[in-house]
C-alpha positions as CSV (number, residue, x, y, z in Angstrom):
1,X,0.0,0.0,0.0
2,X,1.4,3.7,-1.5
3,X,1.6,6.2,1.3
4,X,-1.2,8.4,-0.5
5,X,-3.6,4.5,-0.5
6,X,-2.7,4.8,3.3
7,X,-3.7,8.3,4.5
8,X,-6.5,7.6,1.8
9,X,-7.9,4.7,3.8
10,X,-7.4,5.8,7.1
11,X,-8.4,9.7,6.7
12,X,-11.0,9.9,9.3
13,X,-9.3,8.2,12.4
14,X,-6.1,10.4,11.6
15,X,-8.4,13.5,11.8
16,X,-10.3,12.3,14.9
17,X,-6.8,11.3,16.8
18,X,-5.9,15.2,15.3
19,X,-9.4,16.9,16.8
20,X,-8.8,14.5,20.3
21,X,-5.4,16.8,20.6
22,X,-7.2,20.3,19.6
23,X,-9.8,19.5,22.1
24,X,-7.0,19.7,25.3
25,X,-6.8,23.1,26.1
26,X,-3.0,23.2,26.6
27,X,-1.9,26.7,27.2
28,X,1.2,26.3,28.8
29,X,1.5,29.9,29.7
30,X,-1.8,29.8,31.8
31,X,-2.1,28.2,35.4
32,X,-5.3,27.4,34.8
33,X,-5.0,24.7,32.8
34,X,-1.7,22.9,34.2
35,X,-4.0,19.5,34.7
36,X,-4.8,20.0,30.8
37,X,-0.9,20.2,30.3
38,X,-0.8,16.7,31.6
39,X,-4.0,15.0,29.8
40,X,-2.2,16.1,26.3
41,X,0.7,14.7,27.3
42,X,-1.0,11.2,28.2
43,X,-2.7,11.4,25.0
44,X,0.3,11.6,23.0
45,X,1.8,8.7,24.6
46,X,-1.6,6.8,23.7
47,X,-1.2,8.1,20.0
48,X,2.2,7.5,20.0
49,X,1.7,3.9,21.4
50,X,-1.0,3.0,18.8
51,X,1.3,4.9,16.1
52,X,4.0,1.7,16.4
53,X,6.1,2.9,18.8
54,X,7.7,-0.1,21.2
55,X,7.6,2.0,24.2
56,X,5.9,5.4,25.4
57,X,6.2,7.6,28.4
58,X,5.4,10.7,30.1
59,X,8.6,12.2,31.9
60,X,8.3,14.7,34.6
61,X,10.4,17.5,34.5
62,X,10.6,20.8,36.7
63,X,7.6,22.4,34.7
64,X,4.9,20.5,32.0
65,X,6.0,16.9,31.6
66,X,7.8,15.2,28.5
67,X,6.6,12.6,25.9
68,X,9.0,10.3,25.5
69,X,8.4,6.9,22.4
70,X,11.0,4.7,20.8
71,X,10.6,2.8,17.9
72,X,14.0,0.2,17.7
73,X,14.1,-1.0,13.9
74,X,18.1,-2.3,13.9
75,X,21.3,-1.7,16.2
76,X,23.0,-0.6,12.8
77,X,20.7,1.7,11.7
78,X,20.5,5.3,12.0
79,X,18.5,6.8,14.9
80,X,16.2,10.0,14.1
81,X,15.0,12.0,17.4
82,X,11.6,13.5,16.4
83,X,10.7,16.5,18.6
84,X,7.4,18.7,18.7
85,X,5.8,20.0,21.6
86,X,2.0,20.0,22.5
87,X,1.8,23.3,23.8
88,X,-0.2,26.0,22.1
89,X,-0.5,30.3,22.9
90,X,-3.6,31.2,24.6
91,X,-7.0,32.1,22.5
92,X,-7.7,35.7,23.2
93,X,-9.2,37.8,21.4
94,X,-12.0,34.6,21.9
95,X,-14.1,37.1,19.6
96,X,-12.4,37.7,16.6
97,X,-12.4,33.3,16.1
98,X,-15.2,32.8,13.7
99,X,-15.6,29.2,15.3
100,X,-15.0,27.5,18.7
101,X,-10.8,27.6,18.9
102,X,-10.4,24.3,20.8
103,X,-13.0,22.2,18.5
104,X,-11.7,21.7,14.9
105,X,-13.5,22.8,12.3
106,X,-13.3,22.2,8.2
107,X,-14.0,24.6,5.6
108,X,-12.8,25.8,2.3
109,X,-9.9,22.5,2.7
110,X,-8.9,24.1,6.0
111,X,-9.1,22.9,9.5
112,X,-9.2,25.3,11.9
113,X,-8.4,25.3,15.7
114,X,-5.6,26.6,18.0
115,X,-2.8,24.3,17.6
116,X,-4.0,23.3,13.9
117,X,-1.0,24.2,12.8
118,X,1.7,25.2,15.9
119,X,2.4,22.1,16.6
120,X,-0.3,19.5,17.1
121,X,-0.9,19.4,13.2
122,X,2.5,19.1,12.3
123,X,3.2,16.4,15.1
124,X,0.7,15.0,13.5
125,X,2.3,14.9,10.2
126,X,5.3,13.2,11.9
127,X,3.3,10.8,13.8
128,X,0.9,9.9,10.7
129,X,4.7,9.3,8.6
130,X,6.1,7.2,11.2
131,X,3.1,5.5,11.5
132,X,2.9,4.4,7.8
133,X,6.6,3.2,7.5
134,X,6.1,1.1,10.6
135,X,2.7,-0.6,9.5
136,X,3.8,-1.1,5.9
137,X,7.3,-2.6,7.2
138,X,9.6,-0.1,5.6
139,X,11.0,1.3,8.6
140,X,14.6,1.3,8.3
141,X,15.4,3.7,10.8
142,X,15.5,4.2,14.8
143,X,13.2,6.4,15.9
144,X,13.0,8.6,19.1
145,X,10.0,11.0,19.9
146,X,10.4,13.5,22.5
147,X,7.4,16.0,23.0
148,X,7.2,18.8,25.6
149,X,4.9,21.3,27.2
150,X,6.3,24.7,27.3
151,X,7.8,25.4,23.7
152,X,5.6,28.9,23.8
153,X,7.1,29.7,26.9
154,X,10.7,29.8,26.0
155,X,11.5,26.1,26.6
156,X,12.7,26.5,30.6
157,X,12.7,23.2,31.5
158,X,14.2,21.7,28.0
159,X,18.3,22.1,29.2
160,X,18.2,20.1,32.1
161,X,16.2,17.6,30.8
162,X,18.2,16.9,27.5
163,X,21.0,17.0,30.1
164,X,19.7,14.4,32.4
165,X,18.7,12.3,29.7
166,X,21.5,12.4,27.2
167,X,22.1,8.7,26.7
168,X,18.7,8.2,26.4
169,X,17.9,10.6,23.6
170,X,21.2,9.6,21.8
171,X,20.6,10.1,17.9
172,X,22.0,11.0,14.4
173,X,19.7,13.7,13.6
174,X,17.2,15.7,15.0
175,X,13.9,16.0,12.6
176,X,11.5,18.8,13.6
177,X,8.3,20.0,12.1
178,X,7.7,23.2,13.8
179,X,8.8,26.0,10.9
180,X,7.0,27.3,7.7
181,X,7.1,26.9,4.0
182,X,7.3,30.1,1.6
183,X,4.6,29.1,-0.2
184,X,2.1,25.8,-0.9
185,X,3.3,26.1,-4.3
186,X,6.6,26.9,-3.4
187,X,8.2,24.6,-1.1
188,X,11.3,25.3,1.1
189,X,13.0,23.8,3.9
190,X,14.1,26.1,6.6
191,X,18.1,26.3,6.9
192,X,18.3,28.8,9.6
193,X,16.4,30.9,12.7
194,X,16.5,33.9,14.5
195,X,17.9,33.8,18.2
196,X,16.0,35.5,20.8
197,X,15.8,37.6,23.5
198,X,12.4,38.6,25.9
199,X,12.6,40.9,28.5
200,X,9.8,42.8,31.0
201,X,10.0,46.3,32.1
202,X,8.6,48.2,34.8
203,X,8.8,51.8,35.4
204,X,7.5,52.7,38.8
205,X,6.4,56.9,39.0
206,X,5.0,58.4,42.1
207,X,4.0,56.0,44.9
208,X,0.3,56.0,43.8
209,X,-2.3,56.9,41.0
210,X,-2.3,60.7,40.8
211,X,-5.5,63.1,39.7
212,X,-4.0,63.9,36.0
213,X,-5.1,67.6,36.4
214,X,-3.5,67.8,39.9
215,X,-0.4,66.8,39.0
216,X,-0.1,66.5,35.1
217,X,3.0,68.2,34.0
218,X,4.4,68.6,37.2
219,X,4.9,65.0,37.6
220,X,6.6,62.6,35.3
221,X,3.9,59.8,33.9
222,X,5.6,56.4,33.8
223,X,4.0,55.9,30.4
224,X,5.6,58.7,28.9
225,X,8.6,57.8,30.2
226,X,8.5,54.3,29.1
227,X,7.2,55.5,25.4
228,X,9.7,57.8,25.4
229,X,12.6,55.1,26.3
230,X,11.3,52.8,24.1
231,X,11.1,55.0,21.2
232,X,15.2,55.8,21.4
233,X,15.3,51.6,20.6
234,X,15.5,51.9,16.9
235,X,16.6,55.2,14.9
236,X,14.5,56.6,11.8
237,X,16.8,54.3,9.7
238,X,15.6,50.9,11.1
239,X,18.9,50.2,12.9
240,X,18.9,49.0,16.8
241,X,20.6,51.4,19.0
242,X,21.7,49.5,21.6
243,X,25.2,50.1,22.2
244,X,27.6,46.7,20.7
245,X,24.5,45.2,19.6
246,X,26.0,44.6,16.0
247,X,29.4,43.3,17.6
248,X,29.1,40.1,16.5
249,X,26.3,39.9,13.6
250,X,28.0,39.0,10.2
251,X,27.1,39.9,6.6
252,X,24.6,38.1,4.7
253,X,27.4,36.6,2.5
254,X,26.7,37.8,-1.1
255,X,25.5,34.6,-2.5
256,X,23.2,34.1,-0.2
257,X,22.0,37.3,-0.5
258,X,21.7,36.0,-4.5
259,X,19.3,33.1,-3.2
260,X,17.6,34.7,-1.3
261,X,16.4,37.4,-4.5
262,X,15.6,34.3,-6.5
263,X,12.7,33.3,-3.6
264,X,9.4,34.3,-4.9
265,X,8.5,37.4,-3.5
266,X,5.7,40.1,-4.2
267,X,6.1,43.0,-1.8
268,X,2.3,44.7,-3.2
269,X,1.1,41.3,-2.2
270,X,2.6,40.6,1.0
271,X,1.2,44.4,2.3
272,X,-1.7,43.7,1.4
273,X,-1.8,40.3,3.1
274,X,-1.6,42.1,6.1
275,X,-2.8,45.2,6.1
276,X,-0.5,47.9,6.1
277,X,0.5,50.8,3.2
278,X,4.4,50.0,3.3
279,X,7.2,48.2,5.3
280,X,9.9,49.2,7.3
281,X,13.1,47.6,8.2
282,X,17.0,48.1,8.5
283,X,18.5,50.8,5.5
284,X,19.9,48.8,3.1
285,X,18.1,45.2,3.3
286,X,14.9,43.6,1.1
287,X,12.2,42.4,3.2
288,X,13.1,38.8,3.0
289,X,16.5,39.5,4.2
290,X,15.0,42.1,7.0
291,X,12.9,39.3,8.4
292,X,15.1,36.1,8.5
293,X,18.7,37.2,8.6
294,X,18.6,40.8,10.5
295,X,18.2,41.2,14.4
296,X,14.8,43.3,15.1
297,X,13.5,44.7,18.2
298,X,9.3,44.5,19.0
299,X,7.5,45.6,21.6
300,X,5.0,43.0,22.0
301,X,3.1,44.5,25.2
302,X,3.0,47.8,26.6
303,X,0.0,48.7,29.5
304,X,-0.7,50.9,32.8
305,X,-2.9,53.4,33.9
306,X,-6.8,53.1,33.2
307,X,-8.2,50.9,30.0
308,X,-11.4,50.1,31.3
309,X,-14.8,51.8,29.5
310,X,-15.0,55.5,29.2
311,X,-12.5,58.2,30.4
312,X,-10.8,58.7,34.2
313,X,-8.4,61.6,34.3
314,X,-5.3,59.2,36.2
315,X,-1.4,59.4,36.1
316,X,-0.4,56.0,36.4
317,X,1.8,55.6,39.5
318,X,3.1,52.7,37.1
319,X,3.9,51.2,33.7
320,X,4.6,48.0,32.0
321,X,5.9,46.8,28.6
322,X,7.2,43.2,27.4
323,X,9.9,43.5,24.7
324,X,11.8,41.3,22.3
325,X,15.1,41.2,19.8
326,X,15.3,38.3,17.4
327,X,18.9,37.7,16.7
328,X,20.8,36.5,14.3
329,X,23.3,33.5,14.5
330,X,26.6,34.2,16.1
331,X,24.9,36.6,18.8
332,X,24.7,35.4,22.3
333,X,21.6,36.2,23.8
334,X,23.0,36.2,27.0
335,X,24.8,39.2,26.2
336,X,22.5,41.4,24.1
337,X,20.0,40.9,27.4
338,X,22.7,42.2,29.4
339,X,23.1,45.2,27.0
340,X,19.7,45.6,27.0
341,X,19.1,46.4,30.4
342,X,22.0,47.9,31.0
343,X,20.8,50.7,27.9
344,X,17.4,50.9,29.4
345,X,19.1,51.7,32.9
346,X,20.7,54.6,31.2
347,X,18.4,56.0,29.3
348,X,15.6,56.1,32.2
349,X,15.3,59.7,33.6
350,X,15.2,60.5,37.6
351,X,11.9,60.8,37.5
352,X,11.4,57.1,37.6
353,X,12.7,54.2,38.6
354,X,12.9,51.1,36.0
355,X,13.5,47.5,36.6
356,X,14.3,45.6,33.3
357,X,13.9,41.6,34.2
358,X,14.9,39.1,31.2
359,X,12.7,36.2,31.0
360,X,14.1,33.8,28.1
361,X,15.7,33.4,25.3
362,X,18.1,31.6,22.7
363,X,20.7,30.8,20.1
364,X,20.0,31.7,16.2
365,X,20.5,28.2,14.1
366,X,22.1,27.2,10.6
367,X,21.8,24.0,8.9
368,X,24.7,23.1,6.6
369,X,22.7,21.3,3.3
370,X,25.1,18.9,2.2
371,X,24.7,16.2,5.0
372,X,22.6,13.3,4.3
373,X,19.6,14.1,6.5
374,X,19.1,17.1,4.6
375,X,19.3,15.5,1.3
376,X,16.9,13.0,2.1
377,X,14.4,16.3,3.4
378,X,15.2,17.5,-0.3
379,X,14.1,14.1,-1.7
380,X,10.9,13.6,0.9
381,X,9.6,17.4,-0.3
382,X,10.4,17.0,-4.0
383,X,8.3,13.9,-3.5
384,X,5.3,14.9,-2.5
385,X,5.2,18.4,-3.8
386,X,7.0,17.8,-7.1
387,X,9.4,20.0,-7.1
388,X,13.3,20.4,-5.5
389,X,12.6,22.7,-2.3
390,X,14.4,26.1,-1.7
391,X,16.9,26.7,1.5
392,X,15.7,29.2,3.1
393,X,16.5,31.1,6.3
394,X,13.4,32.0,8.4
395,X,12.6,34.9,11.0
396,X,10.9,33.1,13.6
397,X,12.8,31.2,16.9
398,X,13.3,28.0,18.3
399,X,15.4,28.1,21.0
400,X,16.1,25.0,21.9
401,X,17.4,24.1,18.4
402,X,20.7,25.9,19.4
403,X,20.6,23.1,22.6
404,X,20.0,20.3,20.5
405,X,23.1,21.0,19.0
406,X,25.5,21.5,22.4
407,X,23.9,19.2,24.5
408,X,22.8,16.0,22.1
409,X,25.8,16.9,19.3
410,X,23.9,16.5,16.5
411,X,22.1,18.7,13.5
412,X,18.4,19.3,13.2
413,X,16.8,19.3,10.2
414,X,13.7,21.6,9.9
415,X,10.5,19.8,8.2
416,X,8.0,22.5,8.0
417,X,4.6,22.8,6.2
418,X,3.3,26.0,7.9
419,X,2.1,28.5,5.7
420,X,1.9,32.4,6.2
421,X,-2.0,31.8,5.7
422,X,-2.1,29.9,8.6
423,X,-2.4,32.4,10.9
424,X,-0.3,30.8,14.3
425,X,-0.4,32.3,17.3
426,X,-3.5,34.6,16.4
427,X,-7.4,34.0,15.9
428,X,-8.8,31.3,13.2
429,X,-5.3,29.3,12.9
430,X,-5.7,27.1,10.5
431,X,-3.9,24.0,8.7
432,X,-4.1,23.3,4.9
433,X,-5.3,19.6,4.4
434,X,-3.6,19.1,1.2
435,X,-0.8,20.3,2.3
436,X,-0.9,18.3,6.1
437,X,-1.3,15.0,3.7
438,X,1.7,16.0,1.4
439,X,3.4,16.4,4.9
440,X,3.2,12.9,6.0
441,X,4.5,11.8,2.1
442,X,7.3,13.9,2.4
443,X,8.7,12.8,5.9
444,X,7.8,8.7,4.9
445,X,10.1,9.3,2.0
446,X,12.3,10.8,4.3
447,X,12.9,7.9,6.3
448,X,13.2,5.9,3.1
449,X,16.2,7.9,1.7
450,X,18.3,8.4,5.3
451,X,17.9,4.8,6.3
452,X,19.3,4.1,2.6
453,X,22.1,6.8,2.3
454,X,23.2,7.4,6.1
């Protein structure tokens, strides 16, 4: 039985096993549903089980447990460490969804759902491959799983645990479905990410919520202050302005920068696709090079003072941003936080005081493509899409990809079928079902060319 005869004959239990995921509300970032961390994580040992896997386990850790599944095929063969984590953001804005987020619905060949996409339906593409090479007896390769709970919170617990279970989680290569395509019809494989770095600030004022015509202009407002701070960030030319921040970011080298112009790219397109008149970026730099191989700096959350319904005249005794720099490859996060905060420090006037606390972050990544893993990922998407896939850098993070590499000591090859369309992280994501099911073909032929040419 083909691959395609396979998902073919067995498409309605892969998309109930898909919709029992969606259903578990697993929003690692949220107390509130810390006993739903734990029922996904059984349930993925159940799938996992029933998928072919010899052995399955849930793994405590300091925070949301682990998944751990072997599959053992041969001693001699190559070993492939599948991760994916079953985490997903919260839901809110609930009223901008335009169905239920944690009950999948299909329409127009999309499913919808939180998590459709980042990462239960791409763990399920993984799952749904390994699945078919094990029941059709073409499994030539070992195969680890290891799923955790607290990917959208910066990985915390992920270090110590690869580091307490190194011998266990011993592999060749790393395969991970967690990153984007640049297009359905264009297919690409993702060859490196952005670092990151997330910090909080606080900027306390005067000791309590002042009447604003009492004291307006007499006291500094810890808004202002912060807006004005955080408008000093990044200069009218798009470059950062913290102070070594570009110390140890390298050139795009010039062919790459040749590849990366041959990527199919309209920019009229891509602002309309989300709403705005023009872009901005660093001087100097195309979009596509702006949002995959340049640092940026975001402020992702800025609050304080009164938001409730109608007007109240206050100065805010306090204010409140969350902020984040994705890096590039050869930056240390480590070191840009402490620059960070030590630039915020400095540019906060006496009027205030500011407390800058980092909360996580991580390496940049980049995946050499002439090792056989990635050759076989250029053979498994040429398969099922039918035609070669691109290298391409992308813009997003995945911290723990950087870890792989120091603690386990091997590469990771990024899998992804996520496409712009699909919204992650924000109302109605969805997942496209033609391109899920070419998923699962192109990682089964994966397995068929590594265990071949390893």
């Amino acid at each position: 039985m083909t691959v395609q005869e396979y998902i073919a004959a067995h498409r309605e239990r892969f998309m109930e096993e898909w919709g029992s995921l969606i259903r578990i509300p697993s929003v690692s970032c949220q107390a509130e549903h810390k006993a739903d961390m734990r029922r996904c994580a059984e349930r993925w040992r159940e799938l996992l089980l029933e998928a072919g896997c010899q052995k399955a386990e849930v793994l405590p850790s300091s925070g949301n447990p682990f998944v751990y599944a072997e599959y053992k095929a041969d001693s001699s063969a190559p070993t492939v460490l599948v991760y994916a984590h079953y985490d997903v953001m919260p839901v809110e804005p609930v009223e901008e969804w335009r169905t239920d987020p944690w009950e999948p619905s299909v329409r127009d060949g999309r499913l919808y759902a939180r998590g459709a996409d980042d990462d239960k339906g791409q763990a399920m593409i993984q799952a749904k491959a390994f699945e078919y090479m094990v029941k059709s007896g073409q499994m030539g390769c070992n195969v680890k799983f290891i799923f955790e709970g607290e990917e959208e919170i910066g990985s915390p617990s992920l270090e110590a645990f690869l580091e307490e279970h190194k011998e266990l989680l011993k592999a060749d290569i790393i395969l991970v479905s967690d990153t984007s395509m640049i297009g359905k019809e264009t297919p690409s494989i993702t060859t490196g990410l952005r670092g990151l770095a997330y910090w909080q600030i606080e900027v306390d004022g005067p000791n309590r919520d002042l009447h604003s015509g009492h004291f307006g202009g007499a006291v500094k407002n810890p808004i202002n202050a912060l807006c004005e701070m955080l408008s000093k960030v990044v200069d009218e030319h798009g470059k950062i302005t913290i102070p070594g921040f570009y110390d140890d970011v390298l050139p795009i080298p010039e062919e790459e920068r040749k590849m990366i112009a041959q990527i199919p790219f309209d920019q009229q397109k891509y602002n309309k696709a989300i709403g705005v008149e023009e872009v901005f970026g660093e001087a100097g730099y195309s979009t596509l090079e702006r949002n995959s191989c340049r640092p940026s700096f975001d402020i992702c959350g800025i609050w304080g003072g009164y938001t409730g319904e109608g007007s109240k005249t206050v100065l805010p005794g306090k204010a409140f941003a969350k902020v984040s720099c994705r890096l590039v490859a050869n930056q240390d996060h480590e070191k840009i936080s402490r620059a960070f905060v030590k630039y915020m420090e400095s540019l906060a006037p006496k009027s205030v005081r500011i407390k800058v606390i980092p909360m996580h972050g991580g390496q940049g990544y980049v995946c050499p493509i002439d090792i056989p893993a990635y050759k076989a990922a250029e053979k498994g998407f040429e398969k099922a899409f039918g035609v070669r896939p691109l290298a391409a850098r992308r813009g997003g993070s995945i911290p723990i990809i950087a870890a792989f590499e120091q603690i386990l000591g091997c590469k990771t090859i990024l899998m992804g079928f996520g496409l712009e369309q699909n919204a992650i992280h924000s109302p109605n994501e969805s997942m496209d079902l033609e391109v899920w099911e070419k998923g699962i073909i192109a990682v089964s032929e994966f397995y068929k060319n590594y265990s071949e040419n390893h």
